[in-house]
DSSP file (Angstrom, degrees, kcal/mol; ACC not computed):
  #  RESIDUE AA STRUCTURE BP1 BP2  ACC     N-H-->O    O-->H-N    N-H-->O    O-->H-N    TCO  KAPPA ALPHA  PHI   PSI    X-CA   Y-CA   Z-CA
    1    1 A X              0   0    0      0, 0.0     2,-0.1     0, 0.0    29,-0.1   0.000 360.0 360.0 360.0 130.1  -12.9  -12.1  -14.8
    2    2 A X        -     0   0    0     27,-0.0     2,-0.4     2,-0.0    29,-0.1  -0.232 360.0-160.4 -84.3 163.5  -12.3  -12.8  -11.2
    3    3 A X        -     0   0    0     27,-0.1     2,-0.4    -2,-0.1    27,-0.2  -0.994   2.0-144.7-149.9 155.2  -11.4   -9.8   -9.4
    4    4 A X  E     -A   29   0A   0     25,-1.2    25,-0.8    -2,-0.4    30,-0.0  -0.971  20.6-110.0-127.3 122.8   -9.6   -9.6   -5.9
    5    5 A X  E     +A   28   0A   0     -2,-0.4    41,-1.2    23,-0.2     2,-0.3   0.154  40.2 179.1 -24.6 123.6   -9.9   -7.4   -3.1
    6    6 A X  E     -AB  27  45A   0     21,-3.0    21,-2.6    39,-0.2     2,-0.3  -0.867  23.8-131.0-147.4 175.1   -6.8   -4.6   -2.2
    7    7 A X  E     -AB  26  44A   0     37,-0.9    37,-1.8    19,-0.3     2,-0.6  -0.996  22.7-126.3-141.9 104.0   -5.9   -2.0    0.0
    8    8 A X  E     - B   0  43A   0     17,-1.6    16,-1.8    -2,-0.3    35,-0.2  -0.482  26.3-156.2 -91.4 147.6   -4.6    1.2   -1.1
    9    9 A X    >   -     0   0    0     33,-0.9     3,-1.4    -2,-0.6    16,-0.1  -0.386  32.2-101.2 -99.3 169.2   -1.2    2.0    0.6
   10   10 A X  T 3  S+     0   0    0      1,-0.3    -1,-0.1    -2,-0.1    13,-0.1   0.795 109.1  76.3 -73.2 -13.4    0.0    5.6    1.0
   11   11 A X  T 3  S+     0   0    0     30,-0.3    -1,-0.3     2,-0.0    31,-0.1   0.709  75.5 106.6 -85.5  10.7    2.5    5.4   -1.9
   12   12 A X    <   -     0   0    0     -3,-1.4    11,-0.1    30,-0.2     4,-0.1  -0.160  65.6-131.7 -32.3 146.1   -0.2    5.7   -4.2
   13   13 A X        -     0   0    0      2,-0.9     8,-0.2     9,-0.1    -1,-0.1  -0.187  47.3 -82.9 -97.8-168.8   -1.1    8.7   -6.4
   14   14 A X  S    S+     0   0    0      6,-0.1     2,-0.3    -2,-0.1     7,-0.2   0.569 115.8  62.2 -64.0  -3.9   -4.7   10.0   -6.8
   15   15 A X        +     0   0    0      5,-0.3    -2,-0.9     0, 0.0     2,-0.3  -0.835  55.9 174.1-137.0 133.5   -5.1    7.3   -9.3
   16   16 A X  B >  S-C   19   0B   0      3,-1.5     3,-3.5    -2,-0.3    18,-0.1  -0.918  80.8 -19.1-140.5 145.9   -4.9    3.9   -9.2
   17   17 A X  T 3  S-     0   0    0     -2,-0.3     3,-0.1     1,-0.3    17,-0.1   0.888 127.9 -54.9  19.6  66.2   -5.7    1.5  -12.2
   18   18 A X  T 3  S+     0   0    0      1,-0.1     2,-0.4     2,-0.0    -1,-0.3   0.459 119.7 115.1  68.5  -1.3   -7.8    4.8  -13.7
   19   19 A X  B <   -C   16   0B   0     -3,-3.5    -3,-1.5     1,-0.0     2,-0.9  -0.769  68.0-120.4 -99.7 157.0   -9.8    4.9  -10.4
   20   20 A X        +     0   0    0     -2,-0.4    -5,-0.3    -5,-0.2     2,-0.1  -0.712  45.0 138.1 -78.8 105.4   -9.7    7.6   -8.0
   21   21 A X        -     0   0    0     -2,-0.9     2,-0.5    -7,-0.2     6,-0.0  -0.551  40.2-131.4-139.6-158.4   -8.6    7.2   -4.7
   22   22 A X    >   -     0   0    0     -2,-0.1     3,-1.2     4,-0.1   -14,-0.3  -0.940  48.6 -72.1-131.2 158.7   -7.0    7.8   -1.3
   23   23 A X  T 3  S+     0   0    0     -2,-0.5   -14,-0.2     1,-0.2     3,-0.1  -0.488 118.0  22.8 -42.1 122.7   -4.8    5.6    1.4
   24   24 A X  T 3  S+     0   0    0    -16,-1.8    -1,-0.2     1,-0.4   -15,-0.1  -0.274  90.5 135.6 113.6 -16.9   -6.3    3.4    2.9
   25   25 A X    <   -     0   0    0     -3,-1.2   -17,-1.6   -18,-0.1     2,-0.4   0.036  54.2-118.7 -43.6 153.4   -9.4    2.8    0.4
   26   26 A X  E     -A    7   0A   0    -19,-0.2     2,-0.3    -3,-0.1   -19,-0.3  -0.882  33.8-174.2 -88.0 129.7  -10.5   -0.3   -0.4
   27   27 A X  E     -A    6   0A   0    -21,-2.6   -21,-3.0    -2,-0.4     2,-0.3  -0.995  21.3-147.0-139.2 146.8  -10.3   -1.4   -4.2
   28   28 A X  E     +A    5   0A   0     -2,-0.3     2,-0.2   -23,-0.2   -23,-0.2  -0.748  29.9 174.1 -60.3 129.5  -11.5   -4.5   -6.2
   29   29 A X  E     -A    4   0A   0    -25,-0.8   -25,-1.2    -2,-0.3    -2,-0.1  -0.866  35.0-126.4-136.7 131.9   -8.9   -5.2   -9.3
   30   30 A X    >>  -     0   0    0    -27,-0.2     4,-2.4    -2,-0.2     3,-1.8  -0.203  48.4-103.2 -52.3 159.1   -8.7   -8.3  -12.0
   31   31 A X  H 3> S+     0   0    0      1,-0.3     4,-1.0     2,-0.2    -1,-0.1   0.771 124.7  72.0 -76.9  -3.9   -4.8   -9.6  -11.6
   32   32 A X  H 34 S+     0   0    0      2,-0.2    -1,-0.3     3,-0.1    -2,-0.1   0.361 104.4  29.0 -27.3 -25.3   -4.6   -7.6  -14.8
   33   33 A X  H X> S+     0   0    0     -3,-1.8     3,-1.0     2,-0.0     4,-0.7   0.523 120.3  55.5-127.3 -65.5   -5.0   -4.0  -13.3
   34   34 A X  H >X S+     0   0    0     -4,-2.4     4,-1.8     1,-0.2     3,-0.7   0.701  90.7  73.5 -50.3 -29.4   -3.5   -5.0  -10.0
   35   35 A X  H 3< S+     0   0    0     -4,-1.0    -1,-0.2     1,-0.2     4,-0.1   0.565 103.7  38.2 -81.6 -13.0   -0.2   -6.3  -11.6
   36   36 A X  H <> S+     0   0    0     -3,-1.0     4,-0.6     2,-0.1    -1,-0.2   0.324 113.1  57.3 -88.4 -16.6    1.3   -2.8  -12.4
   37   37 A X  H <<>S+     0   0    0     -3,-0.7     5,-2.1    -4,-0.7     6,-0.2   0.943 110.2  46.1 -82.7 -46.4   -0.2   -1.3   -9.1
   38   38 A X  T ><5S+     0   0    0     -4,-1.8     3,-1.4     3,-0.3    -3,-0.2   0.685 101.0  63.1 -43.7 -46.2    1.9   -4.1   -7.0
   39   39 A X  T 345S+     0   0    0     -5,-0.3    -1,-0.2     1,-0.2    -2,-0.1   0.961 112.7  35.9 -45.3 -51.5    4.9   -3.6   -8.8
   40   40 A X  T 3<5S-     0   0    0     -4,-0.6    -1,-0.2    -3,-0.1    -2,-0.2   0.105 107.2-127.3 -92.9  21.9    4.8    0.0   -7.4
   41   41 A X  T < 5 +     0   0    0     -3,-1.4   -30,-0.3     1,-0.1    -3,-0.3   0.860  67.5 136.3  45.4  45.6    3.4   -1.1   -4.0
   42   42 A X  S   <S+     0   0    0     -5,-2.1   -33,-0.9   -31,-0.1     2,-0.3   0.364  73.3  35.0-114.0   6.6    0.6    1.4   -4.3
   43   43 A X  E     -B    8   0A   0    -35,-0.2     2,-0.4    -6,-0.2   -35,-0.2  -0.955  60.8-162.9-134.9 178.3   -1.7   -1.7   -3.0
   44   44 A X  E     -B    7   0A   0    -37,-1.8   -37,-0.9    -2,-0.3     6,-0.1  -0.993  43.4 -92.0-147.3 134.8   -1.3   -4.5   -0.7
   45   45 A X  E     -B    6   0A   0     -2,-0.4   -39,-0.2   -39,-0.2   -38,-0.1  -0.104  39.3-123.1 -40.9 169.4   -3.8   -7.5   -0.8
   46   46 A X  S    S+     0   0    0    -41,-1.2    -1,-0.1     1,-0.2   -40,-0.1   0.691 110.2  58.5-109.0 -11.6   -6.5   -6.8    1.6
   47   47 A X  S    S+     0   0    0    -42,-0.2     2,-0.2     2,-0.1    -1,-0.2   0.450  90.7  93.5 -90.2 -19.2   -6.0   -9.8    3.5
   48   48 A X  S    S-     0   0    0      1,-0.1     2,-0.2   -41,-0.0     3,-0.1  -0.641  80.8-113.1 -71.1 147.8   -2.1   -8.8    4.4
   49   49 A X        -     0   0    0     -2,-0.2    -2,-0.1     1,-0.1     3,-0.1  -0.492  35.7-108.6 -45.7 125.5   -1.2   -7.1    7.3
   50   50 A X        -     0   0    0     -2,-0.2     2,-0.4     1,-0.1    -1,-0.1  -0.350  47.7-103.7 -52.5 171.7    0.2   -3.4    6.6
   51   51 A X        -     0   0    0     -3,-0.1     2,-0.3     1,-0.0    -1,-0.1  -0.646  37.0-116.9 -89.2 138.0    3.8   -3.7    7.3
   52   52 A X        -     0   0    0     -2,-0.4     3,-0.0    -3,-0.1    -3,-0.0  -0.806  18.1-122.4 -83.8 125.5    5.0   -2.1   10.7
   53   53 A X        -     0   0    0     -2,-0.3     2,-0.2     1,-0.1     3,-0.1  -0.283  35.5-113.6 -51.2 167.5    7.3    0.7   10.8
   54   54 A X        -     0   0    0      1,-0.1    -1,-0.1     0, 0.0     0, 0.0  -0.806  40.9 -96.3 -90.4 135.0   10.4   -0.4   13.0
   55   55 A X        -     0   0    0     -2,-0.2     2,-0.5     1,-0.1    -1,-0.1  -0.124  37.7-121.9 -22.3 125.1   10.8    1.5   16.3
   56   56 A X        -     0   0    0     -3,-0.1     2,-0.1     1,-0.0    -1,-0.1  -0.899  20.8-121.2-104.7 142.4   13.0    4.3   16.4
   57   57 A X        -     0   0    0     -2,-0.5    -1,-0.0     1,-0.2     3,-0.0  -0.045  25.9-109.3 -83.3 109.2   15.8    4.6   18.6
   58   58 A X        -     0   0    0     -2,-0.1    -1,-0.2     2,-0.0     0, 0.0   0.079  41.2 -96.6 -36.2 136.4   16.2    7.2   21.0
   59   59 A X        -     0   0    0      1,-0.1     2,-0.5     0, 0.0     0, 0.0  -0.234  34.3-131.7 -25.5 142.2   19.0    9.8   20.4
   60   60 A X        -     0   0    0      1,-0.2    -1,-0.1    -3,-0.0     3,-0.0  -0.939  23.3-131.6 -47.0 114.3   22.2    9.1   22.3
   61   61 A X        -     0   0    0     -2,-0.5     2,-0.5     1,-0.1     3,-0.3   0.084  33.2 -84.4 -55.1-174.5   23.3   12.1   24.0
   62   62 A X  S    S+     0   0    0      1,-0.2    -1,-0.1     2,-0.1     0, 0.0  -0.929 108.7  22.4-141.4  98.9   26.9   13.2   23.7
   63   63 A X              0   0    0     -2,-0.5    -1,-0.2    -3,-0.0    -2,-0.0   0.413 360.0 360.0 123.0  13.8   29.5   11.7   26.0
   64   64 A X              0   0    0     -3,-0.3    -2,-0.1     0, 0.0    -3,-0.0   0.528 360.0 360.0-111.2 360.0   27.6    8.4   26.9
């Protein structure tokens, strides 16, 4: 079993495929344990970029 290299993202529990961990951890998974973790984006391949929040826009004050 081949196993590929992942990234755990903050929507993750304490748990991922039965192991314990935190955001930002690094994890090995066959695409067998990974394919249920990805579904719920609680990794990202380790070779993607996280995704960038978008700016947010300063308030508009009231009466400009």
């Amino acid at each position: 079993m081949e196993k590929t290299d992942y990234i755990v993202t903050d929507k993750a529990g304490s748990h991922v495929a039965g192991k314990r961990v935190t955001a930002g951890d690094p994890i090995s998974l066959t695409e067998a344990q990974a394919r249920y973790e990805l579904l719920l984006e609680s990794i990202r391949p380790a070779d993607e970029k996280a995704p960038v929040e978008p700016a947010s826009k300063p308030a508009r004050s009231a009466g400009k």
